[in-house]
C-alpha positions as CSV (number, residue, x, y, z in Angstrom):
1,X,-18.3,-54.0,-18.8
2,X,-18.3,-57.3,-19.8
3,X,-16.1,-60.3,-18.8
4,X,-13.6,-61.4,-21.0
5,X,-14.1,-64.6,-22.8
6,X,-10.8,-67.7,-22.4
7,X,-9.9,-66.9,-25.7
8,X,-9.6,-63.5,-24.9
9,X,-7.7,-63.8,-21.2
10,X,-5.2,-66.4,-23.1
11,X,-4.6,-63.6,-26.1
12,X,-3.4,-61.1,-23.2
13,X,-1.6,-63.4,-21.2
14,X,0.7,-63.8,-24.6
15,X,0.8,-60.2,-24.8
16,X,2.3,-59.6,-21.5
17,X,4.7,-62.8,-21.5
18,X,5.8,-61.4,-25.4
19,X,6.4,-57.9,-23.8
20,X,8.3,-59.6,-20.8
21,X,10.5,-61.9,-23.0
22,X,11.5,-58.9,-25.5
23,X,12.4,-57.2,-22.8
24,X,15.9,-57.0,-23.3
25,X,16.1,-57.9,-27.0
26,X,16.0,-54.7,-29.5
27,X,13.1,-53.7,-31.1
28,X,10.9,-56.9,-30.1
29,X,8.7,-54.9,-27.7
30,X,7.6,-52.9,-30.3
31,X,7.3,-55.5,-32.6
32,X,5.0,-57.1,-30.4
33,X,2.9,-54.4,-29.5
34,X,2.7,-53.5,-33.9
35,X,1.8,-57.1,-34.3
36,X,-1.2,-57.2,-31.5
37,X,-2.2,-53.6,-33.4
38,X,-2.4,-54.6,-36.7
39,X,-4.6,-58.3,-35.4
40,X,-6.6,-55.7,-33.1
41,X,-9.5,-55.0,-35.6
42,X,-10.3,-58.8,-35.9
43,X,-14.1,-59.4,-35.0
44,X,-14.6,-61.3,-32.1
45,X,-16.3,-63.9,-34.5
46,X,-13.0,-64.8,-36.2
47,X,-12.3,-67.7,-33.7
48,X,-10.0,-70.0,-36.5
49,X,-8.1,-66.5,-37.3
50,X,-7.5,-65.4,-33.6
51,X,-6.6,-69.3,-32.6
52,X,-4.0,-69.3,-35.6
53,X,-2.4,-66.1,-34.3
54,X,-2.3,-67.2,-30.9
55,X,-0.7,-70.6,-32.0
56,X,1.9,-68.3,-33.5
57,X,2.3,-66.1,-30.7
58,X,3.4,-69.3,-28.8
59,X,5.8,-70.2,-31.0
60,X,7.5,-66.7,-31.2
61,X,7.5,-66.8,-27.4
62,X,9.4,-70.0,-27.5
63,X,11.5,-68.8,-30.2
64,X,12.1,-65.0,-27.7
65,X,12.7,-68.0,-24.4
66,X,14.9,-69.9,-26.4
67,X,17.9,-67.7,-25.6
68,X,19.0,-67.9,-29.3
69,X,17.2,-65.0,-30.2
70,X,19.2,-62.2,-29.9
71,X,16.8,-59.4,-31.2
72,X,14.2,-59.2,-33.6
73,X,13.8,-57.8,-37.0
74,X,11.3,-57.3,-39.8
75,X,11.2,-56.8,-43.6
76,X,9.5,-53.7,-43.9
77,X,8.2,-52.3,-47.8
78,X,9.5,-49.1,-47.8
79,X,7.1,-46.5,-49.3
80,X,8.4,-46.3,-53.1
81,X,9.4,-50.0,-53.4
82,X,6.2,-50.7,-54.8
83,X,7.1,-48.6,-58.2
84,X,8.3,-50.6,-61.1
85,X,12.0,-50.1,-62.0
86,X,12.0,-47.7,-64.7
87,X,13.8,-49.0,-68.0
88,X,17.0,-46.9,-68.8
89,X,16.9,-48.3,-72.3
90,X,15.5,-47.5,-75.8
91,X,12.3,-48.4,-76.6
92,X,12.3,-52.1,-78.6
93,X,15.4,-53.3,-76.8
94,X,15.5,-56.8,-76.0
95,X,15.9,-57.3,-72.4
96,X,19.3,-58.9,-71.1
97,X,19.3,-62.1,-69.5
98,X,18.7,-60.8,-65.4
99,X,16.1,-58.6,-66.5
100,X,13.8,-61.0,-68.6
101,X,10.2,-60.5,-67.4
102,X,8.5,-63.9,-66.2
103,X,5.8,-64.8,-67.6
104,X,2.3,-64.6,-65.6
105,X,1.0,-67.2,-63.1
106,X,-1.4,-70.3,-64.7
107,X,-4.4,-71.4,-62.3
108,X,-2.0,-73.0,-59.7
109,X,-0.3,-69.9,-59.1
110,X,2.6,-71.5,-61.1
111,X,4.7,-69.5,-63.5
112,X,3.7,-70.5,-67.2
113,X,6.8,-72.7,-68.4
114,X,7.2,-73.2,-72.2
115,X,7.4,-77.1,-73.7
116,X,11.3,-78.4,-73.8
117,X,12.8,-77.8,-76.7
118,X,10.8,-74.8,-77.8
């Protein structure tokens, strides 16, 4: 078997100090440990990606030291949130004012605005 690589040693140091720090804070152990799986998959050759994650990693740590966190949470997308709301109206009626569909993103990524006064 081969030896591990710094990068490598450094990534599982943060694992174990993550696991120790969530130790007594709900749900952050597994938390961590669904983080590290989902990252697991990443080729050894991603170096900028893995150096990111580890960067972040740190900063979570910090954040689990810091004594301010108190547990840890996630936003999750449950299995049928990705369905479009279904319309409960007839077809051809104007939409009310909450329900007004925005119009698609330009190049930026920006939502297309009309001119003033139009």
């Amino acid at each position: 078997m081969s030896r591990h690589s710094r990068l490598q040693r450094q990534v599982l140091s943060l694992y174990r100090e993550l696991l120790r720090a969530g130790r007594g804070k709900p749900g952050a152990e597994a938390r961590v440990r669904a983080e590290f799986r989902q990252h697991a998959g990443l080729p050894r050759s991603d170096v900028l990606r893995i150096e990111y994650l580890y960067r972040r990693g740190k900063r979570q740590l910090q954040l689990l030291r810091s004594g301010h966190a108190v547990a840890t949470g996630a936003f999750v997308r449950l299995r049928g949130a990705t369905e479009e709301p279904r319309c409960t109206e007839a077809p051809g009626t104007p939409p009310k004012d909450g329900d007004r569909l925005r119009s698609p993103p330009d190049s930026m990524g920006l939502p297309e605005t009309p001119p003033e006064g139009r």
